[in-house]
C-alpha positions as CSV (number, residue, x, y, z in Angstrom):
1,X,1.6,-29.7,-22.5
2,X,0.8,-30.8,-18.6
3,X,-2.5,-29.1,-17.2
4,X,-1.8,-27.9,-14.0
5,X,-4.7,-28.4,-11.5
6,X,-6.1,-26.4,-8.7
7,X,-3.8,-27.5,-6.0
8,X,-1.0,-27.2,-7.8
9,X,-2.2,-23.3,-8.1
10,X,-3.1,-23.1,-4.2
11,X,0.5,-24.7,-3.5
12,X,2.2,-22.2,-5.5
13,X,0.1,-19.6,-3.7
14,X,1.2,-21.4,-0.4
15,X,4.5,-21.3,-0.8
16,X,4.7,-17.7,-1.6
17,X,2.5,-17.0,1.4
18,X,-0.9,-16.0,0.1
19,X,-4.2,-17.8,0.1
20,X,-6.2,-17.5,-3.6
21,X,-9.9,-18.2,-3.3
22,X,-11.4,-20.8,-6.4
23,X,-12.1,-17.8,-8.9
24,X,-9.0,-16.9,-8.6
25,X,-7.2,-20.3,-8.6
26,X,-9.5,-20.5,-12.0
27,X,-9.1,-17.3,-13.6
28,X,-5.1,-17.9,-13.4
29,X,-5.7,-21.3,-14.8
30,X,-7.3,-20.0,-17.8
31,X,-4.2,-17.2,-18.2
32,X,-2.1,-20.2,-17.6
33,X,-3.6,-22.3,-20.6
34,X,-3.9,-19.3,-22.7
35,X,-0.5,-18.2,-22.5
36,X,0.8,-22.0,-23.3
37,X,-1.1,-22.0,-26.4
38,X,-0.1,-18.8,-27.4
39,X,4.0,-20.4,-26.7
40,X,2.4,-23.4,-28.6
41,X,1.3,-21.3,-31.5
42,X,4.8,-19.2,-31.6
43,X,7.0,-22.0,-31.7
44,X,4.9,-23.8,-34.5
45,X,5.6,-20.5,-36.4
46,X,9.4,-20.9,-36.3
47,X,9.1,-24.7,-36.9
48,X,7.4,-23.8,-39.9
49,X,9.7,-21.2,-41.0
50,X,13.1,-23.2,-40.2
51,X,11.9,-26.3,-42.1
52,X,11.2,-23.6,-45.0
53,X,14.6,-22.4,-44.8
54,X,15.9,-25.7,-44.4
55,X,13.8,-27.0,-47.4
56,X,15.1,-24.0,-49.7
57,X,18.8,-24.5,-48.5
58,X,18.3,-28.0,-49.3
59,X,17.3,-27.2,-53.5
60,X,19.7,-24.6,-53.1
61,X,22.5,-27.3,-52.6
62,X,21.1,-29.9,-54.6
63,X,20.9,-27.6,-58.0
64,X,24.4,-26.0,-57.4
């Protein structure tokens, strides 16, 4: 996934008309990363569990 780096935070901040100081810039990278591993991790779960289904489907069809 794209890092996002600390202007790109103050920007956003910027263009919604507040200044962040460099904690905070950092702290809400940290959320940032942590959430898009956690989005990461979910849709490697469904991956997993669609190519399972698909995989059963698939003997299902071939011993029919």
């Amino acid at each position: 996934m794209e890092k996002f780096s600390k202007e790109y935070f103050k920007s956003l901040a910027n263009q919604i008309m507040f200044d962040l100081s460099d904690a905070e810039v950092e702290e809400l990278q940290a959320e940032f990363s942590d959430l898009e591993a956690q989005i990461q991790k979910l849709t490697d779960n469904y991956i997993a569990e669609v190519d399972k289904a698909v995989e059963e489907k698939t003997k299902e069809i071939l011993t029919v």
